[in-house]
N, C-alpha and C positions, 0 to 999 in steps of 0.2 A: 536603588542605584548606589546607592551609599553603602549599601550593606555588600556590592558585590563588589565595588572599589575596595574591600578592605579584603575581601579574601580574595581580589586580584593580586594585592599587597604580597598578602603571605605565603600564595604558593609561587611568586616571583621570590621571597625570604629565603624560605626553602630550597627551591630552582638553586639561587644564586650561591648558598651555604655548602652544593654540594661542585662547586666551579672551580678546578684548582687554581690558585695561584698562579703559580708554575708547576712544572713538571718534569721529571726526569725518566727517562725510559730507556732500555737497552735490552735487544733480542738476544744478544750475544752472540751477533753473523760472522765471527770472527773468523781466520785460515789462518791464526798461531797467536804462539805468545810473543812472536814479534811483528807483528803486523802493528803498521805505523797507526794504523786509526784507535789502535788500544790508549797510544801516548794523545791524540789529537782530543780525545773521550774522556781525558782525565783517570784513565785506568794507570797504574804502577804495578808492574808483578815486581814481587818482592824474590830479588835471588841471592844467595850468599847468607854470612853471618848476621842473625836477626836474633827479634826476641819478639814475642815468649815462644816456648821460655827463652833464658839469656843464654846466647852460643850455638842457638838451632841452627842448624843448615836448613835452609830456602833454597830448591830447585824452580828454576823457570821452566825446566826441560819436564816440568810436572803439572805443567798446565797446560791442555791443550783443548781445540775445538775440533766437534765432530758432526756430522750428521745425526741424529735422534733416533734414528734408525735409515736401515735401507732403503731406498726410494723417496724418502723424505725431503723437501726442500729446507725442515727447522736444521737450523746449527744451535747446538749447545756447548755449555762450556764444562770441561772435567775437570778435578782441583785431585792430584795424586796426593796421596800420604805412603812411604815405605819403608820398611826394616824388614833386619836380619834378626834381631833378637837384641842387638849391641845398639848398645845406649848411642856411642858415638857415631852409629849409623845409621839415626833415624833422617831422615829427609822427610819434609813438610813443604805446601805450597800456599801460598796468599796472594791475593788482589784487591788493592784498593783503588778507592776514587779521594778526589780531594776535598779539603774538611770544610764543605760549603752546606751541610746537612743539618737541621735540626729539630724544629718543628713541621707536625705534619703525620700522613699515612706509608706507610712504606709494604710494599709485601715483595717476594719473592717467589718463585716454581723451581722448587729442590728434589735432588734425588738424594735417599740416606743411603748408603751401601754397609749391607750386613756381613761384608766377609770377611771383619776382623771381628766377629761375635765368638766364632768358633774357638779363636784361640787367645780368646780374652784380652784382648790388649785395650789399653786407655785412647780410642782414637774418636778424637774430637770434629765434628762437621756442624760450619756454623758462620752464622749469617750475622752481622752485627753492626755498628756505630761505635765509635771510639774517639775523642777526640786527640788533636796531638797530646803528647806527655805535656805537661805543665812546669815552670820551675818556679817555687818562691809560694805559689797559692795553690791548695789542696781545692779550695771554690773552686775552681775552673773547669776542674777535671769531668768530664761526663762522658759514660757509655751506657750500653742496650744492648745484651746478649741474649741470643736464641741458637742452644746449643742441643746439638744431637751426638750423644753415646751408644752405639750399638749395644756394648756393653758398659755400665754403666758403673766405671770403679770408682767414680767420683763418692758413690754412694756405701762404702766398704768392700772387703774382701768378698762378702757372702753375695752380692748382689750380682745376679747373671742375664738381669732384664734390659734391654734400650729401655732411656729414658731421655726426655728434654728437659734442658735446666735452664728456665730464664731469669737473667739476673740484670737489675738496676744498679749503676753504681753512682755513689757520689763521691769517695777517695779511692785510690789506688795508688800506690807508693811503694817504691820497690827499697829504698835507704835512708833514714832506717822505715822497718816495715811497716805498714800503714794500710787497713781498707775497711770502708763503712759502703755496707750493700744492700739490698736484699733479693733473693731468690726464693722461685719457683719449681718444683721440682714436679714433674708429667710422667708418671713409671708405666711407660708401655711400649712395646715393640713397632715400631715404624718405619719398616722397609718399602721402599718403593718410593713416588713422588708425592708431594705435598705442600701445601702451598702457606705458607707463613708470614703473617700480618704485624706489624708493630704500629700502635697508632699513639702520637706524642700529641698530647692537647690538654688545653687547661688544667695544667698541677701535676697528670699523670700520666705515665707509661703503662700502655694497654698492649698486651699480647695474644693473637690469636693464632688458631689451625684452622686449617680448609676452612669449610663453610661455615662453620658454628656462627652463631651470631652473639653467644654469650664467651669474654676474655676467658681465656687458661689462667691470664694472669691480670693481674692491676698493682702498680708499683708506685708508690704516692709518696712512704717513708720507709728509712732503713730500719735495720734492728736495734739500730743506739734512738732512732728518732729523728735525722737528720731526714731533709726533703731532699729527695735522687732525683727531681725532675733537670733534666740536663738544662745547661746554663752555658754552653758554648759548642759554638759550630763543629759537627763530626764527621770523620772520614766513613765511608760506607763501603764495608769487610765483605770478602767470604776467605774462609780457609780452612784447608786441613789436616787437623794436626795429630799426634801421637806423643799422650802426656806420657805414656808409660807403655813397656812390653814384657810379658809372660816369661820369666826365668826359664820356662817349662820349652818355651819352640824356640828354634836358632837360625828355622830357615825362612828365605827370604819371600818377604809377604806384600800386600799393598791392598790398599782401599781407596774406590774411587769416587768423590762427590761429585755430585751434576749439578749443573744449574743452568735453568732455560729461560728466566727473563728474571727482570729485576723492575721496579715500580716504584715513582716516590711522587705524592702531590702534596705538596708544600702550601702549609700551615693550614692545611682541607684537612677532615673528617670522612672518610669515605671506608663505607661498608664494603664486604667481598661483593656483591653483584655489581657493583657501580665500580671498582678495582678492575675484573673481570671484563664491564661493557669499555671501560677506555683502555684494556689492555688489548681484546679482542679488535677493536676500531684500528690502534696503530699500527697491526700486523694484517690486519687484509689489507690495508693501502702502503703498503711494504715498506712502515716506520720501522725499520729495526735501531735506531738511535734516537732520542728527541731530547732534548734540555732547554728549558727557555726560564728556568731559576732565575729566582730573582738576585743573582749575586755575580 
């Protein structure tokens, strides 16, 4: 009797280790980037003079939701990036939520769109944590980047491969300059949809793709040494942007990121099937929003 009191014990341990907290969910059922439930949700689309970089144009008129396809009842959300070749007329889009995020599993269901590979431009699709700027203490600072390059100039001239690059940070400083990081670099071609994992827990920032079960990434210290485990509440990104474009084309281009749900169980550890069964559960019983964060 004794002996099965105790491993009543532990698979109630276990049970309970995988129970979120709280939760944050969102289908992204939206009809625009102004529909009122975006502001009610804590979403901000970012429009006008932004950074990064410093002096980007931010279009709203560059976020829009659509059906998934024809016949479909899924809505997804589109995030535009556009130019002409002219630096001064790049337009980028972003969406945030509010800096209530830290600890915890987080995943998303992304589309990369390959149709700025052709003509090599620097266009950035990417899911993230950020916290506010800081002023006075470099401590404070904390982000989580998982970023997709079609092509992938971050990596020199010569490289013509997609690749993801995730990076831990614990400074960033724009005056005078300032950043202690570390990244991960994934050099492989990634068109289509894919579902991306960030799990923050004990000490470290873990990175996954789809289903793997073993990280792309594990982020514990930078390259000076410093520990990037985030240390304050962060806003929760997507955006798309265009670090740079091809001297070579002048006509006018664009790429489109998707993204079809978003995930976060706070201060839980949860693998992709357990992601998947509570992501699956809130969409047959037609949760397309949920938050009950502890904050």
């Amino acid at each position: 009797m004794k002996r099965f009191f105790i491993l009543l014990c532990m698979i109630s341990l276990v049970y309970w280790s995988s129970v979120p907290a709280g939760e944050f969910f969102d289908d992204f059922n939206y009809r625009s980037a102004d529909d009122p439930l975006l502001d009610a949700h804590g979403w901000t689309v970012v429009d006008g003079r932004n950074a990064p970089p410093a002096g980007a144009v931010y279009s709203r008129a560059l976020i829009r939701f659509a059906l998934a396809q024809p016949g479909s009842d899924n809505r997804i959300m589109i995030l535009g990036a556009r130019t002409d070749g002219q630096i001064e007329n790049i337009e980028l889009s972003r969406i945030e939520n509010r800096p209530v995020f830290r600890e915890g599993t987080y995943a998303a269901q992304l589309f990369f769109d390959h149709a700025l590979r052709r003509t090599l431009d620097g266009n950035v699709q990417t899911f993230y944590l950020i916290s506010p700027f800081c002023s006075g203490s470099d401590s404070l600072y904390s982000e989580c980047d998982a970023e997709y390059l079609p092509c992938d100039v971050w990596s020199g001239p010569e490289s013509r491969q997609g690749a993801l690059h995730f990076t831990t940070w614990e400074i960033f400083r724009e005056r005078p300059f300032k950043e202690d990081k570390v990244s991960t670099l994934l050099p492989m071609p990634m068109p289509g949809w894919h579902i991306l994992i960030i799990r923050i827990a004990g000490g470290r920032v873990a990175y996954y793709l789809d289903k793997s079960t073993e990280p792309s990434a594990v982020h514990e210290f930078s390259r000076a040494g410093s520990t990037v485990y985030p240390e304050s509440f962060m806003h929760l990104n997507f955006a798309n942007w265009l670090t740079s474009t091809s001297p070579d084309f002048t006509w006018r281009r664009e790429s489109s990121f998707k993204v079809d749900w978003v995930y976060h169980a706070e201060d839980t550890v949860l693998v992709y099937s357990e992601i998947m069964k509570r992501v699956d559960s809130l969409r047959a019983n037609s949760l397309f929003y949920a938050n009950d964060l502890h904050r």
